[in-house]
VMD Tcl script that draws the C-alpha trace (Angstrom):
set ca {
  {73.41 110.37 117.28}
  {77.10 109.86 117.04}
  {78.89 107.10 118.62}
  {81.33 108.90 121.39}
  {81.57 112.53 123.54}
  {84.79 112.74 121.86}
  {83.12 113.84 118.79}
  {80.91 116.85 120.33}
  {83.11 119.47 119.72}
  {84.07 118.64 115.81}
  {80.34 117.57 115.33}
  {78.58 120.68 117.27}
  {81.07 123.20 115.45}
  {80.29 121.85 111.57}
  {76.43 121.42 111.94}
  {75.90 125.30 114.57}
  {77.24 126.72 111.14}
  {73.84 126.09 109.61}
  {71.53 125.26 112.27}
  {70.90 125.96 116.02}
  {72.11 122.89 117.74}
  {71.48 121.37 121.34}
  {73.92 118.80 122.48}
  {73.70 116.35 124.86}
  {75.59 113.35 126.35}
  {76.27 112.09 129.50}
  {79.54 114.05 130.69}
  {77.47 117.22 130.71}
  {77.16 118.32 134.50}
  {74.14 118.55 136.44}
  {73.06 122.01 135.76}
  {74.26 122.39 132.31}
  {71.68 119.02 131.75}
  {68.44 120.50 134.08}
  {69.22 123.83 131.16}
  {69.54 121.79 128.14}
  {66.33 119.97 129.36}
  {64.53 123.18 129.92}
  {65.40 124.62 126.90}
  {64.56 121.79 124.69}
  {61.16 121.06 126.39}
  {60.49 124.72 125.96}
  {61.10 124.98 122.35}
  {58.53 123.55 120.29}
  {57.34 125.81 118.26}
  {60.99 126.16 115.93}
  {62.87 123.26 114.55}
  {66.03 122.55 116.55}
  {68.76 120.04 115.80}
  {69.72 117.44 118.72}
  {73.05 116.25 118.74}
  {74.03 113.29 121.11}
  {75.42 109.80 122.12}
  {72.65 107.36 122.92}
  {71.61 109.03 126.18}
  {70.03 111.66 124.16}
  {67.70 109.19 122.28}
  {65.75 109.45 126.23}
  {64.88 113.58 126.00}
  {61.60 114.27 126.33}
  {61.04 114.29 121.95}
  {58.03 115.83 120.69}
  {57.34 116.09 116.73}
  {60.77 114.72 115.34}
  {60.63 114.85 112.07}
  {64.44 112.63 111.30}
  {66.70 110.32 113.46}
  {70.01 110.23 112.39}
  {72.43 107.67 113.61}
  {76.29 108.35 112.34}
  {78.78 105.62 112.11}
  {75.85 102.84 113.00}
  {78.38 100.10 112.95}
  {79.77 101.24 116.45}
  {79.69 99.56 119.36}
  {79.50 101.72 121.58}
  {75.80 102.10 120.99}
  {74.87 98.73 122.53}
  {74.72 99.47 126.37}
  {75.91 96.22 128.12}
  {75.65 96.82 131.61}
  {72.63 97.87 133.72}
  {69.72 98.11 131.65}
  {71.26 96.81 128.19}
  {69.84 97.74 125.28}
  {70.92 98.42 121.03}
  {70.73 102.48 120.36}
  {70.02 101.92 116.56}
  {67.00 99.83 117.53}
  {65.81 102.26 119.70}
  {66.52 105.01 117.62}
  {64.72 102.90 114.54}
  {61.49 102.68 117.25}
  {61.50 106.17 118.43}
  {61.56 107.47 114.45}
  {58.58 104.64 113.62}
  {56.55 106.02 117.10}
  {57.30 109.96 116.08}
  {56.45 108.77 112.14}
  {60.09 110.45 111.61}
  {62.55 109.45 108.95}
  {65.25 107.28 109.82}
  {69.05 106.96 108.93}
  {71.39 104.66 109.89}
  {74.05 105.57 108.11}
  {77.61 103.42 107.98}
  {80.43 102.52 105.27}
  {80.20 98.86 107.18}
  {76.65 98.43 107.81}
  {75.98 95.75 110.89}
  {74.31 92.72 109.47}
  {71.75 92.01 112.12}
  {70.02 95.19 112.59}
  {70.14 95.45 109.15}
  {68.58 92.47 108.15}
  {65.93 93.91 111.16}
  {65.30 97.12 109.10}
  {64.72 95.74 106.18}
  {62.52 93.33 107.40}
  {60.33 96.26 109.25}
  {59.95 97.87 105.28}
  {63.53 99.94 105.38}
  {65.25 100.05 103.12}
  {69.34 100.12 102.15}
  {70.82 102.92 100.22}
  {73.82 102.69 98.76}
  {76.36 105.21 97.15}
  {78.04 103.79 94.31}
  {80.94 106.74 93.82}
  {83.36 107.34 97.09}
  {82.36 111.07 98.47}
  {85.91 111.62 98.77}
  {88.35 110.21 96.05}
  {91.05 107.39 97.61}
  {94.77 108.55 96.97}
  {95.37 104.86 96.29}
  {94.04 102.95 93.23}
  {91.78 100.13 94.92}
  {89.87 97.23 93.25}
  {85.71 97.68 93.95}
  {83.56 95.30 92.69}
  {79.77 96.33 92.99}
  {76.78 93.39 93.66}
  {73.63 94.36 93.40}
  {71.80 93.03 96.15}
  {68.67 92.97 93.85}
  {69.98 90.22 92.21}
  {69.04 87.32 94.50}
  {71.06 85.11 92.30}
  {74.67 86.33 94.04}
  {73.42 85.44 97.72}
  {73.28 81.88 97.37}
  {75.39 80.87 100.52}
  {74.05 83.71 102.75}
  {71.08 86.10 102.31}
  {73.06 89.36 103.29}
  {76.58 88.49 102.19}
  {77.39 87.54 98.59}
  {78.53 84.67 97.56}
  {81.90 86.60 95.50}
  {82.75 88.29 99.47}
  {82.24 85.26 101.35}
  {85.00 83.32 98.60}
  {87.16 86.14 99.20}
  {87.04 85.69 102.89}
  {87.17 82.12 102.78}
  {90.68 82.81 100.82}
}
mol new
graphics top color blue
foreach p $ca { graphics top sphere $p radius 0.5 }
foreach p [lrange $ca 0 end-1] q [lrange $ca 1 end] { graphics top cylinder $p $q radius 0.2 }
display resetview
């Protein structure tokens, strides 16, 4: 998943470079939908990639074997009108009911459905070198979050970010 249609055409064009890719979000028109829905309901014997906003979490999945949810701090994957509901959640139950890996991944992870995950046996992962090198020389101070001794004030924040806040 990926947060808005605005990123189809970047995100489509890197990933078809590897793998086939089926796209789907809610701008696409009536017949180019009924087609994608045909297609994907028809292929099940090859691996295909699905590529969407949150309206693609509700295709007709069969054997997925990883959810991927892109820039998971986003809010534009909470619906708030109609029927409301949290994307990462229900990409996090679809993944558990399909027995499918699952990937929330975010520089700013959101602290609620985190603390959710982890709860439900996930697990964070965290890279500890920048995938692209910053131009700018920036202080970064690690905290292990295994060491239970740093979260006194708050069980998901550290106690050296929440002084730095509070300054």
């Amino acid at each position: 998943l990926y947060p808005e249609i605005g990123l189809t055409t970047q995100l489509v064009n890197s990933v078809s470079q590897h793998v086939p890719v089926l796209y789907f979000h809610s701008q696409l028109t009536d017949v180019e939908r009924a087609t994608l829905w045909a297609t994907y309901i028809q292929t099940d014997r090859e691996p295909v990639v699905v590529m969407g906003t949150r309206s693609a979490l509700f295709l007709p999945h069969r054997n997925l074997g990883c959810v991927i949810v892109d820039e998971a701090h986003e809010q534009s994957y909470k619906q708030q009108n109609d029927i409301r509901y949290n994307a990462l959640l229900v990409a996090g139950a679809l993944a558990k009911i399909h027995t499918a890996q699952f990937l929330a991944a975010s520089a700013t992870p959101p602290i609620t459905e985190t603390e959710l995950i982890e709860k439900n046996g996930g697990r964070v992962v965290c890279l500890h070198e920048q995938a692209i090198k910053a131009t700018t020389d920036r202080q970064i101070t690690l905290i292990d979050n295994k060491d239970r001794t740093l979260f006194k004030k708050h069980s998901l924040i550290s106690d050296k970010l929440l002084d730095k806040i509070a300054y």
